[in-house]
MITI-853683 format. One record per residue (C-alpha): x, y, z; chain; residue in three letters. Coordinates in pm, 1 decimal, m for minus. Example, Ala and Ser with C-alpha at 12.3 -4.5 7.8 and 13.67 -1.06 7.14 Angstrom:
2
c1_c2_c3_ch_aa
1230.0_m450.0_780.0_A_ALA
1367.0_m106.0_714.0_A_SER
//
This chain:
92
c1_c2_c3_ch_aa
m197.0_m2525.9_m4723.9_A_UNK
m295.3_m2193.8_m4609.4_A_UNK
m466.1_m2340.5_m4285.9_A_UNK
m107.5_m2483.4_m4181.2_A_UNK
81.5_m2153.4_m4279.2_A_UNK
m171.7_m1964.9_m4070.3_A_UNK
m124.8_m2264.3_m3792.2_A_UNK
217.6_m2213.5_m3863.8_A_UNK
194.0_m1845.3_m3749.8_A_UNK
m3.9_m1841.6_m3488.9_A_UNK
242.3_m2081.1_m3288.3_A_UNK
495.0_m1869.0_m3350.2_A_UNK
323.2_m1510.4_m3285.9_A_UNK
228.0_m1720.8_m2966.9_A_UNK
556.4_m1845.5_m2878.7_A_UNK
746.5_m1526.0_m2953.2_A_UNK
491.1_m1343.2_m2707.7_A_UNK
576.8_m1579.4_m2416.2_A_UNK
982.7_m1558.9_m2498.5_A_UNK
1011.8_m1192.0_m2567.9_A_UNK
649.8_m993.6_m2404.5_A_UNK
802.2_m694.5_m2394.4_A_UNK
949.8_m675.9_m2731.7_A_UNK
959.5_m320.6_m2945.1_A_UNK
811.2_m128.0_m2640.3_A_UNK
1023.3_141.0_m2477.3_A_UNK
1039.7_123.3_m2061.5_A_UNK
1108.4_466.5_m1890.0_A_UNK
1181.3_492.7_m1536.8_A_UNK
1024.2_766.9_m1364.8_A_UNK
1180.8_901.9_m1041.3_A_UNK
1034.6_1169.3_m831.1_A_UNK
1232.2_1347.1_m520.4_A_UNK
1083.2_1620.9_m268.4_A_UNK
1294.2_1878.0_m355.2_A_UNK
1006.3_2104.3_m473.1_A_UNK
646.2_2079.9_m407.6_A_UNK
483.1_1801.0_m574.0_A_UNK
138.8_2000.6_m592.1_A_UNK
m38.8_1658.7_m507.8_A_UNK
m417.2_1749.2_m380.2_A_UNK
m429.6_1772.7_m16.7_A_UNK
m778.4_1647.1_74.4_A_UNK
m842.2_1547.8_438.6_A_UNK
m509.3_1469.8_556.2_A_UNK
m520.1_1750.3_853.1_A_UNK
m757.9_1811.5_1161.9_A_UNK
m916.3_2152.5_1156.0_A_UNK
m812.6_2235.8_1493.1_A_UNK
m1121.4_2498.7_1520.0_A_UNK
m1323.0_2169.3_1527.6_A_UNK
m1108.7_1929.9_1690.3_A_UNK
m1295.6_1631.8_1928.8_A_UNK
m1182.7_1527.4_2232.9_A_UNK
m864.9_1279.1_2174.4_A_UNK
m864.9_963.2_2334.7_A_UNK
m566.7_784.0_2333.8_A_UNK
m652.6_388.6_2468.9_A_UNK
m398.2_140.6_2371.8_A_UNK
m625.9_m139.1_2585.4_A_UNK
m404.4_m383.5_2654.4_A_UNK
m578.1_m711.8_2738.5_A_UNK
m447.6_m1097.8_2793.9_A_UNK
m657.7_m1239.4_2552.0_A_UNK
m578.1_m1394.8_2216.1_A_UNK
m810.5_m1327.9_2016.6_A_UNK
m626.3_m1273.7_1697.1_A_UNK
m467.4_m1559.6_1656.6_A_UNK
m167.1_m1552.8_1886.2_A_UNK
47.0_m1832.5_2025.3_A_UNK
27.5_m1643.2_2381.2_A_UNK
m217.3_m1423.4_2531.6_A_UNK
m140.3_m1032.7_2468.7_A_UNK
m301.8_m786.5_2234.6_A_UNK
m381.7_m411.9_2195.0_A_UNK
m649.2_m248.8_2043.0_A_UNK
m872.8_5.9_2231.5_A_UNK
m971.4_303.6_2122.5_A_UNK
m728.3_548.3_1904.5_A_UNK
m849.1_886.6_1772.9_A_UNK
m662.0_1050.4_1539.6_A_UNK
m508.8_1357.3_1641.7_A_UNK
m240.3_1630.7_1553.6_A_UNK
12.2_1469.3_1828.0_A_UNK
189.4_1166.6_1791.0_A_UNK
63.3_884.3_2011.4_A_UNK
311.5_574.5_2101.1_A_UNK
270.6_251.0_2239.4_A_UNK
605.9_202.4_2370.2_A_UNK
836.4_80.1_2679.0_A_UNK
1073.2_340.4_2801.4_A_UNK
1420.6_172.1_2791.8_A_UNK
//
């Protein structure tokens, strides 16, 4: 008899976990804005310009497909990162 009442209990601790898994715990949104400095650590996210290499901007645009593509067309050369904004763009 105890074997079923503890058979008993386990399907239902079981099947209450599936129905209701977040039952008795307490959700809290958190929501952050910029309006004041988040003082998140700032580790190499900037260029010392003192030791800044030469920046080469290659898009290299080539008509192959070797990615996968349904047509031939891809870019990928060489891009170092910089403190100016590079673009791969058509002027319209």
């Amino acid at each position: 008899m105890v074997i079923r009442s503890l058979s008993v209990a386990l399907v239902f601790a079981v099947v209450f976990g599936i129905l209701f898994p977040k039952a008795g715990i307490a959700e809290s949104t958190r929501s952050e804005d910029f309006a004041k400095d988040p003082h998140w650590d700032a580790v190499n996210n900037r260029i010392d310009p003192k030791n800044a290499k030469t920046v080469v901007q290659d898009f290299g645009y080539s008509k192959t497909n070797h990615a996968g593509g349904e047509s031939p067309g891809e870019i990928g050369g060489r891009i170092t990162r910089s403190l100016t904004k590079a673009i791969y763009a058509k002027k319209i």
